[in-house]
N, C-alpha and C positions, 0 to 999 in steps of 0.2 A: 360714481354713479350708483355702485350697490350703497355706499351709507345714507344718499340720498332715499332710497329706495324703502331701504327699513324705515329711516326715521321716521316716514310718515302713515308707518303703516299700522303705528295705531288709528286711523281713520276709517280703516276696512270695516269695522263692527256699522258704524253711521252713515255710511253711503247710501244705503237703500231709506236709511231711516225717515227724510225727507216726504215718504210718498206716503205709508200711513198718516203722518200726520196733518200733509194739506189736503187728503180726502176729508179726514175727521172736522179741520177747520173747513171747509167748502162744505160738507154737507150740515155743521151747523151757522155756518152767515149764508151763504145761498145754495142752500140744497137744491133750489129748482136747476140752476143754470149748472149745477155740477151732476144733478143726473141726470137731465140733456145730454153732456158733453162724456157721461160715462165712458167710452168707447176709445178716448183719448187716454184716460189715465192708465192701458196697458204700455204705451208707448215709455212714459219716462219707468217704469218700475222696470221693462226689460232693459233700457238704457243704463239705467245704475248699476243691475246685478252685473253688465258687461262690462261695466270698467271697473268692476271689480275683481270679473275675472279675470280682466287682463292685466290688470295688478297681481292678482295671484300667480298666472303664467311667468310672469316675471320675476317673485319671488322664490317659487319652482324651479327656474335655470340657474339663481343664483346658489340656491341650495345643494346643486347637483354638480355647480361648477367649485365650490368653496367650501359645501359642507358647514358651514357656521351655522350657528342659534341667535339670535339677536332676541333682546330683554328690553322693552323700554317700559317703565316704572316711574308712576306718579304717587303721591303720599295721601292719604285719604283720612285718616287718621291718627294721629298719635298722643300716648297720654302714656308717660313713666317708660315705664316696659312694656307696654303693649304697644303696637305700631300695625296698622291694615292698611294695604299699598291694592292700587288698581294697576293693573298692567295689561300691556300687550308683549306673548310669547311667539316668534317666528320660528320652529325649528321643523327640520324633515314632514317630521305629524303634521303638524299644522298645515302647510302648504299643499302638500297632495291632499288633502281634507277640502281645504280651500275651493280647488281647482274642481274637485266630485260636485261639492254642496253646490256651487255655481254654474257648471256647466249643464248639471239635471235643471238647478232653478230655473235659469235661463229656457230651456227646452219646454220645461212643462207651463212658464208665462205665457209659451204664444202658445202652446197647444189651448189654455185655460180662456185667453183670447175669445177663442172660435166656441170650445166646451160650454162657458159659461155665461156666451152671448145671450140667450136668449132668459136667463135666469134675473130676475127683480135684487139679487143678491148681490150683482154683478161687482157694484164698488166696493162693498163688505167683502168681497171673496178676497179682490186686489190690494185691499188695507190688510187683511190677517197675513194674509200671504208676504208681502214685503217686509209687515213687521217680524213674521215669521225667520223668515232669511234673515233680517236685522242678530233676532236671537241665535239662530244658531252660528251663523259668522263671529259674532260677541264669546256664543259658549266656546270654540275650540281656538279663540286666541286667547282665551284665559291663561292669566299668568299665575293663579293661587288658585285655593277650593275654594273661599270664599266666593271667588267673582265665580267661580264656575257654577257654586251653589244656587247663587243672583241669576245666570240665565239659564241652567237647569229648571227652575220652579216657574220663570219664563214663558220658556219650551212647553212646557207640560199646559198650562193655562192657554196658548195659543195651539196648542193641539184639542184642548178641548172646545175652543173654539169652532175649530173645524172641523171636526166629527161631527160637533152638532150644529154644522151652519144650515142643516134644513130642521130647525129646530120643533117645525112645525109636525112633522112627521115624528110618531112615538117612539118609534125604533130608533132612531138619530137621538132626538132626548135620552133614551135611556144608554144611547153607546156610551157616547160622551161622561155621561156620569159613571157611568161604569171604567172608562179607561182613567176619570179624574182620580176615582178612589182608588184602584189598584196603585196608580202611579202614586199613590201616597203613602201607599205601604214601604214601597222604595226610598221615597224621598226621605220620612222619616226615619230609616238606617242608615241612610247617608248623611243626612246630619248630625245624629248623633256619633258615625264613624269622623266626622271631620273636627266636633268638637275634643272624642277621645284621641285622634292622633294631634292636635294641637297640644294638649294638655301631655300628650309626651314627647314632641320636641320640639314646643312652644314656637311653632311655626308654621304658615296657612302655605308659603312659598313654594313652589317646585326645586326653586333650585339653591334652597336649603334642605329642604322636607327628606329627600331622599337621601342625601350624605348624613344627616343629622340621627334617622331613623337607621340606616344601617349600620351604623359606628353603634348604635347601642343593642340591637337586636346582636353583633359580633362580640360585642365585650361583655355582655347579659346583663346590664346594667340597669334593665325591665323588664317588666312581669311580661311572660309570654304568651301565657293566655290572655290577657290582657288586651295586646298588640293584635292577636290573633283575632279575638273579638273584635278590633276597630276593625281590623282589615274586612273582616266579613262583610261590618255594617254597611261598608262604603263599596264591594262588590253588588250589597241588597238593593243601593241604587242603577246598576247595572244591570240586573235580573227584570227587575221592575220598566226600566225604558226599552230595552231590550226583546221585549218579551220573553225571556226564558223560562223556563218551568221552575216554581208551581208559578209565578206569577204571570202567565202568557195566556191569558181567559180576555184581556180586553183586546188583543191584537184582531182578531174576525169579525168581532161586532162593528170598531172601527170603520169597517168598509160600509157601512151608512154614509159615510159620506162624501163628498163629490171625487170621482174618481183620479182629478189633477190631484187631491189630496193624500191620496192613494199613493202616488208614482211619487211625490216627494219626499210625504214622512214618513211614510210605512213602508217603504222601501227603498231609499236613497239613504234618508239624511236622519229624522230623528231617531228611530228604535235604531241605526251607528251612532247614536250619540253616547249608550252602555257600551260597544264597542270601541269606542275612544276614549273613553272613562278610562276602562281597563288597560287598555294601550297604553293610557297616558300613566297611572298610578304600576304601570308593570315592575317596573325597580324597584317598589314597595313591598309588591306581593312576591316576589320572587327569589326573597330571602324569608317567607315565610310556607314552607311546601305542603302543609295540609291545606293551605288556601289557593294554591296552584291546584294541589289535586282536586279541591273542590270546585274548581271555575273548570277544570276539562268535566268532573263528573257531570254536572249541571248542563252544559254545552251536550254532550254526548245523549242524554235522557232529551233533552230538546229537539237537539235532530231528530231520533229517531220517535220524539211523540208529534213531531209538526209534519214527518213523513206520514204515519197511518192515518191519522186526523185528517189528511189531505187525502186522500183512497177515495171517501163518500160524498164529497160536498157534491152539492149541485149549482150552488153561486158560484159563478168564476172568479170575482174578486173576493171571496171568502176562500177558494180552494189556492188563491195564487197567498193568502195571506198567511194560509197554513204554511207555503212553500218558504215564505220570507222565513217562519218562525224556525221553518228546519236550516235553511242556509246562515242564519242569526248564530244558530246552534252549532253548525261547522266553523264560526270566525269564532266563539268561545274556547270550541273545545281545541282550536291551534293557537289559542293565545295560553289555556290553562296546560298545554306541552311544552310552553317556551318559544312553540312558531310565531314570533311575531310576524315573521316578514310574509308570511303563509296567510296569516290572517289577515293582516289588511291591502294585500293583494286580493283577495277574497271579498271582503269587501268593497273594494274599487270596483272589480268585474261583477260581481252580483247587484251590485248598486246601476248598472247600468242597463246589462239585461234585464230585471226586474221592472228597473224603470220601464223598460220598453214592454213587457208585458203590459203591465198596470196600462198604458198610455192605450196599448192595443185593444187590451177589453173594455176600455170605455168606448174604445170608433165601434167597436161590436157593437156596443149598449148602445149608443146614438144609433147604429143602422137597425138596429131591432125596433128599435123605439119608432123607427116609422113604419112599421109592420100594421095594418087593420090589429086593432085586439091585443096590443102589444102594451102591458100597464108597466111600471119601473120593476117590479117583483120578476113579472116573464122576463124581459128581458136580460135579466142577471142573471136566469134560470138554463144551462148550459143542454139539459136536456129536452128543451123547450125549440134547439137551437139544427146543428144538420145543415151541410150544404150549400153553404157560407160560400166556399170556397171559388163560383164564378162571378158571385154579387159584391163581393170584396176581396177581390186579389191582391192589392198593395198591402190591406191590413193583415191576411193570409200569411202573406211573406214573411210578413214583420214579424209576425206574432210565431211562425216556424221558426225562424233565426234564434228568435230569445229563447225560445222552448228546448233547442239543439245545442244552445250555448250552456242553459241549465242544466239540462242532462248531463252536460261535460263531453261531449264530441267536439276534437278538434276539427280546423284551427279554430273555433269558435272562445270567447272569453274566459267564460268561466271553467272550460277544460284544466287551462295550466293553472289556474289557483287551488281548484279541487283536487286537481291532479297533486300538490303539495302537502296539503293536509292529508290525503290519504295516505301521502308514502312517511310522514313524518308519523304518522296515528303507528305505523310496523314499529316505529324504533319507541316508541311510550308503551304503547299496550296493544299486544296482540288482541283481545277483546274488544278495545276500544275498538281498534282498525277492522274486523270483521262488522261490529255493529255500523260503521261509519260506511265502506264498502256496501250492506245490504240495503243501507239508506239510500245509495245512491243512486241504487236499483230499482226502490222504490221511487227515486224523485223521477225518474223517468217514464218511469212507470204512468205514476199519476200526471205529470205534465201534458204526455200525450192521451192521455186520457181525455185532460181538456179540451187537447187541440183533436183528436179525431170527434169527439163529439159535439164540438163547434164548429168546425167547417168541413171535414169529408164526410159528413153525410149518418145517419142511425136507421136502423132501422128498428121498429120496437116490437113485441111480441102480446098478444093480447092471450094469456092461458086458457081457453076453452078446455084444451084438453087435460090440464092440471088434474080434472075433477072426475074424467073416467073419458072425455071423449076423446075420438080420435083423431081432431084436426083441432087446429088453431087460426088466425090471421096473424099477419104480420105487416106492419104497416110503417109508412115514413113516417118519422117523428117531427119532420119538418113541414111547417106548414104549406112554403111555398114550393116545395121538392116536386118532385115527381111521385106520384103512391104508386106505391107498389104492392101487390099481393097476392101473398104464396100460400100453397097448402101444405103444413110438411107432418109429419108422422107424429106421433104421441111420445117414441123412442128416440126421435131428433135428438140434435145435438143442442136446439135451445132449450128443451125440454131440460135438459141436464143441468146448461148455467144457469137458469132463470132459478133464482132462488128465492123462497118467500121471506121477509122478515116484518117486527112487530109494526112496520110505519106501514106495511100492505102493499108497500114496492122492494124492488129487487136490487140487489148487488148492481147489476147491470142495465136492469130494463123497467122501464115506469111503464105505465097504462098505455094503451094505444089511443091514438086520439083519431079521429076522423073527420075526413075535411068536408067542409061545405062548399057547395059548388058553386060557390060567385065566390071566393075568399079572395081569390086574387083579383078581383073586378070591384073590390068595395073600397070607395074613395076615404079618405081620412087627410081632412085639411091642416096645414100644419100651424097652430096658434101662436104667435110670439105673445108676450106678454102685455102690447099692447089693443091687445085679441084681434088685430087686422087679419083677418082670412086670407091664402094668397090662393092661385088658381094651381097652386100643383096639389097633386095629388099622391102618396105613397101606398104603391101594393109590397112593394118589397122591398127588401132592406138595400141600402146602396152606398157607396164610398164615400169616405167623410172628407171633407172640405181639405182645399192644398194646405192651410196651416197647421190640422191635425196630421195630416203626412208627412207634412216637413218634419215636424218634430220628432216623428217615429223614423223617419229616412235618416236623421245624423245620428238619432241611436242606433240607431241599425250601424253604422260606422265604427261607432263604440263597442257596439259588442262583437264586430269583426276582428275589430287589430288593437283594440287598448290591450288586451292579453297580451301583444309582443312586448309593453314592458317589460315584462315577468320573465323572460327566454332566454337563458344566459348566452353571452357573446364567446365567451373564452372560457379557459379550463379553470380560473377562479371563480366563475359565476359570476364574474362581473355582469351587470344591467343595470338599465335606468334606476329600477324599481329598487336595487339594494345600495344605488349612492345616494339613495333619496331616502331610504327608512332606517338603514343599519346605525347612524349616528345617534338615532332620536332615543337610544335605550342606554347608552355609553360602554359602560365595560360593565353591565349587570344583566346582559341579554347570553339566554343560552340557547343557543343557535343550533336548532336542528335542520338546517337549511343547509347541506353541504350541497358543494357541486357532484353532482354523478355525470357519468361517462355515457355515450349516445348509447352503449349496449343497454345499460342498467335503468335508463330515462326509456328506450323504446320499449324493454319490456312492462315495465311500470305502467307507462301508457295506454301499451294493448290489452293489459288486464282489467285496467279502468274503464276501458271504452268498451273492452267486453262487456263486462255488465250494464254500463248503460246501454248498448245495445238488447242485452236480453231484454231488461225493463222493458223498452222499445218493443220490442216485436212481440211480447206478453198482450202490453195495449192493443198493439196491433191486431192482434188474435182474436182479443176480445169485443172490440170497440170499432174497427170497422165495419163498413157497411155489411150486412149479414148474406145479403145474397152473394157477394162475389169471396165471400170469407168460409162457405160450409164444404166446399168444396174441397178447402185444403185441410179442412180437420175431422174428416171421418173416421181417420183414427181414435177420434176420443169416442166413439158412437161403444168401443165394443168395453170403452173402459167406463159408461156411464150403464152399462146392462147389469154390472155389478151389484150387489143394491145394499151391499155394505159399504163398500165403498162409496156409493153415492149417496147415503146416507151420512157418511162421517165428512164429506166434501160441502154437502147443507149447511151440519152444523157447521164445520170452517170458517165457510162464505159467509155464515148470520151471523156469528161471532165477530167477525174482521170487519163486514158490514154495519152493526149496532154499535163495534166502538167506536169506530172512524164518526158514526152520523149523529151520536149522541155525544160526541167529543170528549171523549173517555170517561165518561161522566163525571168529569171532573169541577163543569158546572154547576151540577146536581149536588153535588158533595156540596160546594160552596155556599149554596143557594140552602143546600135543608140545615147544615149544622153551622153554618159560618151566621149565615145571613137570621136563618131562623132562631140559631142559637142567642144568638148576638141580642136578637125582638125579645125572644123569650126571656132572657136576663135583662132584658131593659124592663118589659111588662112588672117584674117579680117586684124589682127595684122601685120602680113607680108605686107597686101595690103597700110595698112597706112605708112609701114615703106617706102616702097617703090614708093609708089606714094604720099607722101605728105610731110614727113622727106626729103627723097631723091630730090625731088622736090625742096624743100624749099635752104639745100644745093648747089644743083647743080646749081640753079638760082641763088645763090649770091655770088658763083665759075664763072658763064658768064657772071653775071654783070659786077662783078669787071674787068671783060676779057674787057668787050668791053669799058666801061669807062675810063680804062687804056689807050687801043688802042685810044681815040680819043683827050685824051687828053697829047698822047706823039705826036701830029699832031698840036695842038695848041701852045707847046713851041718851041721857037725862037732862044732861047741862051742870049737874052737881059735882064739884070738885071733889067731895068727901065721898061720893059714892064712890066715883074712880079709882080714887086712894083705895078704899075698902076693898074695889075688886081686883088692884094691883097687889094688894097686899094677898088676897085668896090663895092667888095663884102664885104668887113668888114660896108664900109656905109648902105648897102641894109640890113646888120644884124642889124646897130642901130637900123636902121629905122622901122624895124618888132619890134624891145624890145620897143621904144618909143610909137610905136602904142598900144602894146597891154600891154602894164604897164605903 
C-alpha cells in the first residue's frame, strides 16, 4: 500500500489544476451560463484541495512510520552531458508542507465562498486561487532548482495577480507592481545562484547537488568565495519572497488585497516559500558558516524591524503584516543557528495562528463595512474601531486566541515553537537571544494593541488643554459605543501620554470625533452587485455569516493543540514533529534541539511568558479603555510633574512613533535614491542618446546630403574632365605622403 501511495504522487501538483482551467474555458465558450452558475465553482475547487490533503495525511503517516524519501523522476531533456529531469520529491519537508499549504487552503476556500460572494470578481478570485495552490503544491514537491525555479517565478506572477485583483483601485495597482519588482530583485540572485552552483557540480538535483558540493567544499577542490557567492545568490531569493530586510517594503502594501489573500499567502504559504528554500538548500549552506551567519544576522534585524514597524500602524491587516515579517524573521534566524527543527515548527504554528488572525480581521472589515459611513479605508482603520467586543463575540474570541498564541502564552501554539528558538538564540548568541527576547515583548505588545483597540473599547482625548487650558474632552472613539465625557486636569495622566508628532496625531490618541445624533438610526442598504436593494438595514456592525465562522472555528483548533506536536513524549525528545523533520537534513543538520529536563523547560517557559506578559499588561496600561485604567496609574501623575523627564519621554515616544509610522523610512530611502536615482540616470542616458548619438548621426545623414548635392553640380558628363580632377587630387595626396614620410 505505501509504494502504491508514493507512485502516484506525482499527481499532487495537478489535482486542483482542473479548476482554473474549466473556468478559463467556460468563461470564454459561455461566459453567460458560467457566471450565472458562479457560486457552484467554490464547490469542486474545495473538493480537489481535499483529496489532496487527504493524500497528503496519508503520505505524513507513512513518513512517520517508515521515515523514507521517495524520488520519482521523468527525463525532460537530454543532449551529451547535459540531462534536465522533472521530478516529484516525498520526504519529511515536503509532506508536513503539504498537509499546512492544504489545510489553510482548504479553510480560507469556504471562508472566500461567503468573503467574496458579493464581489464581480468572484470566478477570477477562484481561478487565481486554485491555480495558485496548483503552484505551490508543484513548488515544494520539486525534485531539482530548475523545476523549483519553473514555479517560483509561478508563484510570484500569481501573487501579483492577487494583490492586484481590485486592479481598479490605485493603491492595489501600485502594490502589486511593487511586490512584482521587488520579488525580482530576489529572483534574479536566484538564478544566477542556481546557474553558478550547476556550473560547480554540474547538477540541478538534490539528491546529487548536496553530496557533490560538499565532497568539494571538504577536499577544496573550489574556489570559496565563489561557492560562497552562489550560496548567497540563492538565499537572495529567499530574502526576496520571504520578506526579510532590506527586501520586506512590498510585504504591507500587499494587504490591498482581498483579505482571503492575506490569510493564504502572506501568511500561511507563499512568503514560507523562502522558508523552505532555506530548509530545503540547508545541507548546502551549512558547510558554508559565513552564510549561516548571515541568514541568522538577516532573520534577527528582521524580527526586530517587523516588531517596531508594527508599534504605529493603524491598518489592521498592514500592522498584522508587519507581525508576519517579524515572526518570517524568527523562522530565519533558527534556521541561520542550525534550528531547523525550531524553525519549521515555527512555521507550522505561526502559519496557522496568523491564518486565523488574517481570517478575523477580514469578519472585522465585513462587520465595519456595514457601519452608516463606513468606506474600505475606515474600516481597516483600527482606531476608527472600539467596542467590538458585544457585536462580534465569535470573531472576538477568535481573534483573542490567535493574538494569545502569538504572544507565546501557553498552551496556546505558537508558545512551544517560539519558546525553541528563544532557548536555542542562549546557546548561538547571547545578543541575538536578548534582541529576540525583547522582540517578543514587543510582539505582544503591539498585538494587544490591536486587539484592545478593536474590540475592548478607546477612549480618545481631544487637547484643549495642550495650549494653556485647563480642561480637555474625552470622547469614545467608537461610533456606536456609548460617549462618554470627562473633564480631567491639565496635569492628568493623558496629558502626559498624549504626545504630539509630525502627522498631528499621537503615539496613542488621534482626534476626537463626535457623534451625530441619528448615527445609529441612519439606514444604509446593502447593494450586491446586481444593485437589488434588500429591506435590511445596517446601524451596526454584526457577526459574519456560519461559513466565515466555520473557518475561524477549526483554526481556532489549530492553534489550540497543533503545538502538541512539538512536546516531547520521553527523555530523547522523541515527537511527532522530530520523526517527521529530523530525516529531511540526513547527517549535515546541527541540532541545537536537545531534550531538556522539566526543571530547565519550566524555567525557560516562565521567563518567556514573563515577558510576553509584561508586553501584555504595557498594552494594557495604555490602550485600554481610559476611564477604568486612570485610576490604577496615578502613580505616573508625580513622574509626569517632572518636566525633564517628560520632556525626554516626548522625545522617546516621537521618536519610536515617527519610525514605526514612516516605516523606518526605509521607503523614502528607496523611493528618493533607488527610484529617483535609477529616473535620474535614465533621464542623463536618454539626454546623451539624444543629443549627442543622435547629433553625431544625424550630421553625417546632412553631411553626406549636402556634399552629395554639391558635387552632383560639379559633374559635367566629360570623361577627361574627371580624369583631370582625379588626377588633382591624387597629386595633392602624394604630396601630403612625401611631406610627411
Amino acid at each position: 500500500m505505501e509504494h502504491y501511495i508514493y507512485q502516484y504522487s506525482f499527481i499532487i501538483p495537478f489535482v486542483t489544476l482542473p479548476v482554473p482551467m474549466l473556468i478559463g474555458i467556460g468563461l470564454l465558450l459561455f461566459p453567460t451560463a458560467t457566471k450565472n452558475l458562479r457560486r457552484m465553482w467554490a464547490f469542486p475547487s474545495i473538493l480537489l484541495l481535499s483529496i489532496v490533503m487527504i493524500f497528503s495525511v496519508d503520505l505524513s503517516i507513512q513518513q512517520i512510520n517508515s521515515s523514507s524519501i521517495y524520488l520519482y523522476v521523468w527525463s525532460w531533456t537530454i543532449n551529451n552531458d547535459f540531462s534536465l529531469e522533472f521530478g516529484c520529491l516525498i520526504d519529511p519537508l515536503t509532506s508536513i508542507l503539504l498537509i499546512l499549504i492544504t489545510t489553510v487552503g482548504i479553510l480560507v476556500l469556504i471562508y472566500s465562498d461567503n468573503y467574496m460572494s458579493h464581489d464581480q470578481g468572484y470566478l477570477r478570485f477562484f481561478a487565481y486561487m486554485s491555480f495558485f495552490n496548483t503552484l505551490m503544491l508543484g513548488l515544494i514537491t520539486s525534485s531539482n532548482l530548475v523545476q523549483i525555479y519553473i514555479f517560483w517565478e509561478l508563484v510570484g506572477m500569481c501573487s501579483y495577480l492577487l494583490i492586484g485583483f481590485w486592479f481598479t483601485r490605485p493603491l492595489a495597482a501600485t502594490a502589486c507592481q511593487k511586490a512584482f519588482v521587488t520579488n525580482r530583485v530576489g529572483d534574479f540572485g536566484l538564478f544566477l545562484g542556481i546557474l553558478g552552483v550547476y556550473s560547480t557540480t554540474g547538477s540541478f538535483e538534490f539528491r546529487d547537488l548536496f553530496e557533490i558540493f560538499n565532497n568539494l567544499i571538504y577536499s577544496n577542490e573550489v574556489d570559496f568565495l565563489f561557492v560562497t557567492l552562489c550560496a548567497f545568490l540563492l538565499f537572495a531569493g529567499a530574502i526576496a519572497k520571504s520578506a526579510q530586510f532590506p527586501l520586506h517594503v512590498w510585504l504591507p502594501d500587499a494587504m490591498e488585497g482581498p483579505t482571503p489573500i492575506s490569510a493564504l499567502i502572506h501568511a500561511a504559504t507563499m512568503v514560507a516559500a523562502g522558508i523552505f528554500l532555506v530548509a530545503r538548500l540547508l545541507p548546502l549552506f551549512i558547510v558554508i558558516p559565513s552564510i549561516m551567519n548571515l541568514i541568522a544576522l538577516i532573520g534577527i534585524i528582521t524580527v526586530l524591524l517587523g516588531a517596531t514597524l508594527a508599534l504605529a500602524q493603524k491598518d489592521i491587516k498592514r500592522g498584522l503584516a508587519y507581525s508576519t515579517m517579524s515572526q518570517l524573521g524568527y523562522m530565519m534566524l533558527a534556521l541561520g543557528m542550525g534550528s531547523y527543527r525550531a524553525a519549521l515548527f515555527h512555521l507550522i504554528t505561526h502559519a496557522y495562528s496568523k491564518a486565523l488572525l488574517f481570517l478575523g480581521s477580514g469578519s472585522i472589515i465585513h462587520s465595519m463595512e456595514a457601519v452608516v459611513g463606513y468606506s474600505p479605508t475606515k474600516s481597516q482603520n483600527i482606531l476608527l474601531m472600539g467596542g467590538l467586543t458585544k457585536y462580534v463575540p465569535i470573531t472576538k474570541t477568535s481573534f483573542l486566541l490567535g493574538t494569545l498564541s502569538l504572544c507565546g502564552i501557553p498552551p496556546l501554539a505558537c508558545f512551544w515553537s517560539k519558546d525553541e528558538i528563544l532557548n536555542d538564540s542562549w546557546l548561538y548568541s547571547p545578543i541575538f537571544a536578548i534582541i529576540a527576547c525583547f522582540t517578543a515583548g514587543l510582539t505582544a505588545f503591539y498585538m494587544f494593541r490591536i486587539y484592545l483597540l478593536t474590540f475592548e473599547g478607546h477612549l480618545n482625548v481631544h487637547f484643549q488643554n495642550y495650549s494653556g487650558k485647563k480642561t480637555s474632552l474625552v470622547y469614545s472613539i467608537s461610533l456606536w459605543g456609548k460617549e462618554e465625557l470627562k473633564i480631567i486636569k491639565k496635569n492628568h495622566l493623558l496629558s502626559f501620554l498624549t504626545i504630539k508628532n509630525n502627522e498631528g496625531s499621537s503615539f496613542f490618541y488621534t482626534k476626537a470625533y463626535r457623534l451625530a445624533n441619528n448615527v445609529r438610526t441612519m439606514p444604509r442598504p446593502f447593494i450586491t452587485i446586481n444593485s437589488f436593494v434588500t429591506k435590511n438595514t445596517f446601524s451596526y456592525p454584526q457577526e459574519s455569516d456560519n461559513t466565515i465562522l466555520f473557518s475561524m472555528l477549526i483554526l481556532v483548533l489549530f492553534t489550540l493543540f497543533v503545538g502538541a506536536v512539538g512536546i516531547p513524549f520521553n527523555e530523547e525528545g522523541i515527537n511527532i514533529l522530530s520523526k517527521l523533520l529530523t530525516p529531511s537534513i540526513n547527517l549535515l543538520h546541527k541540532n541545537l534541539n536537545n531534550f531538556v529536563d522539566s526543571y530547565e523547560f519550566v524555567t525557560n517557559a516562565t521567563f518567556s511568558v514573563s515577558i510576553a506578559f509584561f508586553g501584555i499588561f504595557t498594552a494594557s496600561l495604555l490602550y485600554k479603555p481610559v476611564y477604568s485604567s486612570l485610576q490604577n496609574l496615578n502613580f505616573l501623575n508625580s513622574f509626569s510633574k517632572k518636566f525633564f523627564l517628560r520632556n525626554l519621554f516626548e522625545k522617546v515616544i516621537n521618536g519610536i512613533y515617527n519610525w514605526s509610522y514612516n516605516r523606518a523610512y526605509i521607503d523614502v530611502f528607496y523611493a528618493r535614491f533607488l527610484t529617483k536615482g535609477v529616473r535620474g540616470f535614465a533621464e542623463r542616458i536618454s539626454f546623451f542618446d539624444r543629443r549627442i548619438i543622435d547629433t553625431i548621426t544625424n550630421g553625417v545623414g546632412v553631411t553626406s546630403f549636402f556634399v552629395g548635392e554639391g558635387i552632383r553640380y560639379v559633374g559635367g558628363g566629360r570623361i577627361s574632365s574627371y580624369l583631370l580632377l582625379y588626377s588633382f587630387f591624387v597629386v595633392i595626396l602624394l604630396v601630403i605622403i612625401f611631406q610627411f614620410f
